[in-house]
C-alpha positions as CSV (number, residue, x, y, z in Angstrom):
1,X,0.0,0.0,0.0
2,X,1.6,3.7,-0.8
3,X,1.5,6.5,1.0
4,X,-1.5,7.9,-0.4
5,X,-3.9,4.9,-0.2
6,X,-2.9,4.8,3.4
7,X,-4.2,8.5,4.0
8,X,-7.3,7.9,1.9
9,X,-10.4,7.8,4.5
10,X,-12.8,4.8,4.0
11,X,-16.5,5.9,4.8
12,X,-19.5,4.1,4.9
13,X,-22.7,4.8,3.9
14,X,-26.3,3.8,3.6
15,X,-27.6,3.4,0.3
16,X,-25.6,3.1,-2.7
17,X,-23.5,5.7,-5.0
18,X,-26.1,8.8,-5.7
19,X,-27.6,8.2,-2.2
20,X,-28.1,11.7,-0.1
21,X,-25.9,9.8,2.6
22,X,-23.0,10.3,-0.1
23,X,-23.4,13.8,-0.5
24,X,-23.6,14.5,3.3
25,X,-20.3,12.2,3.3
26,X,-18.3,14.4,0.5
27,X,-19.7,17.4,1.9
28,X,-18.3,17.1,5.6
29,X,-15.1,15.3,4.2
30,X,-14.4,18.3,1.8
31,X,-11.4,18.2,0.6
32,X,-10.1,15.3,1.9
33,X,-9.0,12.2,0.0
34,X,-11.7,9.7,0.8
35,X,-13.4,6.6,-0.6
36,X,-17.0,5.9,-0.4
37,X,-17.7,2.7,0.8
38,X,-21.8,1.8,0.4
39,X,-23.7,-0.3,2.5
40,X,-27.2,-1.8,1.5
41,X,-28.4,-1.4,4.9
42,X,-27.9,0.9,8.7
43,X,-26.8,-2.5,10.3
44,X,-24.8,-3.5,7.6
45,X,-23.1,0.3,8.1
46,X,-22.8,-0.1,11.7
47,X,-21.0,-3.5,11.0
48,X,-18.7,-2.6,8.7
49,X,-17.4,-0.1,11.5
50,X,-17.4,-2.3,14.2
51,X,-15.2,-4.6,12.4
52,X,-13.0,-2.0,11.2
53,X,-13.9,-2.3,7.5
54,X,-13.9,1.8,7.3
55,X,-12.5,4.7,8.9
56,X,-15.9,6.6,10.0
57,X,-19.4,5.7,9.1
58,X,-22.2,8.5,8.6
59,X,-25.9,7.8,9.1
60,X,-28.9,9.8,8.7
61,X,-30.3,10.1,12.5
62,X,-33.7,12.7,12.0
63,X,-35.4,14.8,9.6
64,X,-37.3,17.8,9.3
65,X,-40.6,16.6,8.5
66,X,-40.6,12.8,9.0
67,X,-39.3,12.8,12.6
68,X,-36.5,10.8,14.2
69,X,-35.2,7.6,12.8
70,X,-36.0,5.3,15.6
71,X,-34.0,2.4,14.8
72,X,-31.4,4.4,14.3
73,X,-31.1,5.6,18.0
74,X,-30.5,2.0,18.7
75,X,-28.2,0.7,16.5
76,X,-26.4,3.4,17.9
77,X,-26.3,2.8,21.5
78,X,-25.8,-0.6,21.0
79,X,-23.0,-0.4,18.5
80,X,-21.0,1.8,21.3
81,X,-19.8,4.5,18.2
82,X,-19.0,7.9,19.0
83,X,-20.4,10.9,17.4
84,X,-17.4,13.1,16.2
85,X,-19.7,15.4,13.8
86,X,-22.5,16.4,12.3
87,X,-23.9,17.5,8.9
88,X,-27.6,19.1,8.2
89,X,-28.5,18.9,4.7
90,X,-31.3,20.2,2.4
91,X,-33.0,17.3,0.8
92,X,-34.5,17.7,-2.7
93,X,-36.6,14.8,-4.2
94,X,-37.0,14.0,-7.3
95,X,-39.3,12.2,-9.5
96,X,-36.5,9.8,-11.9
97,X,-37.2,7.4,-14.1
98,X,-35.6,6.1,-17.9
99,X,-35.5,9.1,-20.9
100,X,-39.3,9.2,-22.5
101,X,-41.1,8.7,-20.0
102,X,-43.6,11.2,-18.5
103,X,-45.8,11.4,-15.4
104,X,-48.8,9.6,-17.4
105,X,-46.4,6.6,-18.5
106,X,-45.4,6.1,-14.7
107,X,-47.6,3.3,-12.9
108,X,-45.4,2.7,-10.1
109,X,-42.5,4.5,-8.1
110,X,-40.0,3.0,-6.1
111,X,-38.1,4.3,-2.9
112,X,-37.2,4.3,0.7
113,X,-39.9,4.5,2.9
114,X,-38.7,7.7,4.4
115,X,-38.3,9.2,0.8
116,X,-42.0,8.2,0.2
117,X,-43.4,9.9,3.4
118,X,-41.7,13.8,2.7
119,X,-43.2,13.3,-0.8
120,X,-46.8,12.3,0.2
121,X,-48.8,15.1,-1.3
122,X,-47.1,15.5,-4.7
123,X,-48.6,11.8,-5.4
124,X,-51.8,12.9,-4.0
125,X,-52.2,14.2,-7.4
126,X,-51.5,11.1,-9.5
127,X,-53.8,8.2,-8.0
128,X,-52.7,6.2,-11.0
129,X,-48.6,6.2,-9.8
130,X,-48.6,2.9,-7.0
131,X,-45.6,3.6,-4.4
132,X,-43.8,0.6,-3.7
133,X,-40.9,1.1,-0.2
134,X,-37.4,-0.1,-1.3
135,X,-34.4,-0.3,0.9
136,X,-32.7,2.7,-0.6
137,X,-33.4,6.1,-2.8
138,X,-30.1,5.9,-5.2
139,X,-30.5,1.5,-5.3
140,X,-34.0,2.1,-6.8
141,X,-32.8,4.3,-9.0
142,X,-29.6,1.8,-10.2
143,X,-32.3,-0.8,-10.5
144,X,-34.0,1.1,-13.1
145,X,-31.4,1.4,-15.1
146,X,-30.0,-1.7,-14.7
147,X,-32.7,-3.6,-15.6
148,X,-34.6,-1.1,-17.7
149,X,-37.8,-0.9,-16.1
150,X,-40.4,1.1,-18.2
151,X,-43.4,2.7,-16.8
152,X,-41.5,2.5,-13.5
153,X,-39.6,5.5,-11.6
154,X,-37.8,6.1,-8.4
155,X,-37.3,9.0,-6.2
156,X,-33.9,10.1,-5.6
157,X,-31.5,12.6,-5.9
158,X,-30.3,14.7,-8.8
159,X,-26.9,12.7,-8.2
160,X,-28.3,9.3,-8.4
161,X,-30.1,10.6,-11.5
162,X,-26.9,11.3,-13.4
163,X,-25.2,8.8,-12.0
164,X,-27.6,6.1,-13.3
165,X,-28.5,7.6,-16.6
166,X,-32.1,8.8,-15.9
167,X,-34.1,11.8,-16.4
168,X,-35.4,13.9,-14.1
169,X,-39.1,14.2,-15.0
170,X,-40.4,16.7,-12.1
171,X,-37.6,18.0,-9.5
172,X,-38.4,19.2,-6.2
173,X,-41.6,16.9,-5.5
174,X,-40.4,16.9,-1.7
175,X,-43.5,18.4,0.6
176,X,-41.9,21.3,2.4
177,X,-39.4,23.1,0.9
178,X,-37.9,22.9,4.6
179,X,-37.1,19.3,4.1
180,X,-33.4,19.3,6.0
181,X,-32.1,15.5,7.0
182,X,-29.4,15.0,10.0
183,X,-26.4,13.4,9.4
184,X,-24.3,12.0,12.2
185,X,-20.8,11.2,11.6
186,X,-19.4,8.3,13.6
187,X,-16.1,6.4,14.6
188,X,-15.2,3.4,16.6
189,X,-14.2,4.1,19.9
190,X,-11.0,2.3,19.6
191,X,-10.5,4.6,16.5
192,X,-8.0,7.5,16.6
193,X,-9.2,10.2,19.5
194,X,-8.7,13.7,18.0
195,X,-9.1,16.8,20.5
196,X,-11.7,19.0,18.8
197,X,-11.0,22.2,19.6
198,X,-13.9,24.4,20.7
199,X,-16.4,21.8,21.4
200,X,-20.1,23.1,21.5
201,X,-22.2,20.1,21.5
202,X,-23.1,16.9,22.8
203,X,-25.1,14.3,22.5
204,X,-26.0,12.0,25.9
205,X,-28.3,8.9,26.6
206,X,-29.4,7.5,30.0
207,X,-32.2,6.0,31.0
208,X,-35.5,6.4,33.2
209,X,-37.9,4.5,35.8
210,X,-41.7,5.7,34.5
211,X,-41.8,7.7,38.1
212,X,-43.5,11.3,39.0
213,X,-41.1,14.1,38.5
214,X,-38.0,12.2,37.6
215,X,-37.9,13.3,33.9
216,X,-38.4,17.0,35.4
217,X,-35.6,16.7,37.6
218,X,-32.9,15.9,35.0
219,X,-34.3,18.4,33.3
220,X,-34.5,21.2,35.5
221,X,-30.6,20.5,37.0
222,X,-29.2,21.0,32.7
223,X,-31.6,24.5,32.9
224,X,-29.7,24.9,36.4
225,X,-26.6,24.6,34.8
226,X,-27.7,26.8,32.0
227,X,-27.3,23.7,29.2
228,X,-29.5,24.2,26.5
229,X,-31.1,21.0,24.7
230,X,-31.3,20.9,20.7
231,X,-33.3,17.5,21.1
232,X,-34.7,15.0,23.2
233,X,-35.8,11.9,21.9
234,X,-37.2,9.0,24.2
235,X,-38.0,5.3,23.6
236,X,-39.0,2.6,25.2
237,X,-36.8,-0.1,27.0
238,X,-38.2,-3.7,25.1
239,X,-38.7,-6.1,28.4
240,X,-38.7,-2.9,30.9
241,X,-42.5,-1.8,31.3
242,X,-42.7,1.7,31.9
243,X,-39.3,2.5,31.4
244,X,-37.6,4.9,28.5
245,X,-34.5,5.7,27.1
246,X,-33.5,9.2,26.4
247,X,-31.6,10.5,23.9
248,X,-30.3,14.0,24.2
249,X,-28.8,16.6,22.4
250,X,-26.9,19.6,24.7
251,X,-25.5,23.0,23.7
252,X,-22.4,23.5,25.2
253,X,-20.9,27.0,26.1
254,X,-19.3,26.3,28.9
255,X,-16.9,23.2,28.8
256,X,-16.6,22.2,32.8
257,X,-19.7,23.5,33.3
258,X,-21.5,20.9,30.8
259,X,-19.3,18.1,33.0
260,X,-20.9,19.3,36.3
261,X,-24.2,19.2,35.2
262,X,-23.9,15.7,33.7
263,X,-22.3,14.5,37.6
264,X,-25.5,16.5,38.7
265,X,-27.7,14.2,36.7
266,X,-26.3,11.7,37.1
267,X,-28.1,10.3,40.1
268,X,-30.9,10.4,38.9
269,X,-30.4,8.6,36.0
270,X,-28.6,5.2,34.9
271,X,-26.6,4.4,32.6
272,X,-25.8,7.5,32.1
273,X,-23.2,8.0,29.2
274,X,-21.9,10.5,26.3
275,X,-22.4,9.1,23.4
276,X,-20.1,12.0,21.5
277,X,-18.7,15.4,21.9
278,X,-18.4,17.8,18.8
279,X,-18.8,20.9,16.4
280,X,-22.2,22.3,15.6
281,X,-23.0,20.9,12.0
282,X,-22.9,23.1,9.2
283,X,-26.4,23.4,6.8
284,X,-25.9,22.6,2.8
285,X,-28.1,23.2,0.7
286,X,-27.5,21.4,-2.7
């Protein structure tokens, strides 16, 4: 191996070439010598980490109008990956399909479920299109082309549209123009540990008995400590009745302060644990 495959970083993704999981990867890796590494599947992407097949993995983790990504939250606690970064990015569907065909030629459309849901009302429109759920945006589009399916189209991104030779029949069919996806960027926690300079947000998880006032507790000793929470996401615990798991997301603009309010909480919670430490994500809009 040379000197410059060495440096090259390996990232996985979910989806395959032309997914949006591959423009949130080269857009946080800018300028940096990387390869993309797809992965049909968020297991399979969390296991090609875990056994060291890449150098970071990046997963989409919520999304403007759909919600959280529930499975998501626990592939991630139990994988034990940290969470050096973050990406937002402005998600633009698009109805694809093979050159010639038109709206009225389309019977059925193929795509992730999650794709399908922030593009709801555009197919409210066209009763005739069937929407069939598919594991991935940009792998419904390759299947298209590679086994040139007529009548058929996908919703995807502009990039999976070029990159699989399809037209673009009507761009933008998203809902809300305010359609932003989170990316998380993760590495094994046996990977190399970089000091990030001017840390500003975290993300913890702990756990809760179903009890009067103890959600309000925790909540009240961050305010106490004048953290700020960006989210707070709560499921919960299969075999435990009554009990949740919170996932939370903490501004941070005072370092040691931050720590003393986690040693604060942490009484009152268990299994209390930082699940990573990192820079505010930048918003792209492709």
């Amino acid at each position: 191996m040379d000197k410059q495959e060495s440096l090259q970083k390996k990232i996985a993704i979910q989806g395959g070439f032309g997914a949006f999981h591959e423009i949130a990867a080269v857009r946080y890796f800018e300028n940096e010598d990387i390869e993309i590494v797809p992965r049909n599947t968020f297991k399979d992407l969390f296991r090609a980490l875990k056994q060291g097949q890449v150098d970071f993995g990046i997963t989409a983790i919520e999304n403007s109008l759909a919600g959280g990504i529930l499975p998501n939250y626990t592939l991630l606690l139990e994988s034990k990956m940290k969470i050096i970064g973050e990406i937002y990015l402005r998600i633009k569907q698009n109805l694809v399909a093979l050159p010639g065909e038109t709206l009225q030629s389309i019977k059925e459309v193929f795509s992730h479920p999650m794709a399908i849901l922030q593009c709801y009302k555009f197919f409210e429109d066209y009763p005739h299109i069937k929407l069939i759920d598919s594991e991935d945006t940009a792998l419904s589009a390759k299947m298209i082309n590679d086994q040139k399916l007529k009548g058929t189209g996908a919703i995807s991104s502009t990039l999976a549209a070029k990159k699989y030779q399809l037209d673009v029949i009507v761009s933008g069919i998203e809902t809300n123009s305010m359609n932003y996806t989170r990316f998380l960027i993760l590495q094994a926690r046996n990977g190399e540990n970089n000091t990030i300079e001017g840390i500003n947000k975290a993300s913890i998880s702990f756990a809760l008995a179903h009890k009067i006032g103890c959600l309000s507790k925790v909540l009240s000793i961050l305010s106490y400590y004048g953290i700020n929470l960006a989210k707070i996401q709560s499921m919960p615990i299969i075999g435990q009745d009554w009990e949740y798991q919170f996932y939370v997301d903490v501004e941070i603009d005072d370092y040691p302060m931050y720590k003393q309010s986690l040693e604060a909480i942490r009484p009152f919670t268990d299994g209390l644990q930082i699940l990573g430490e990192y820079l505010k994500g930048k918003t792209i809009i492709e």
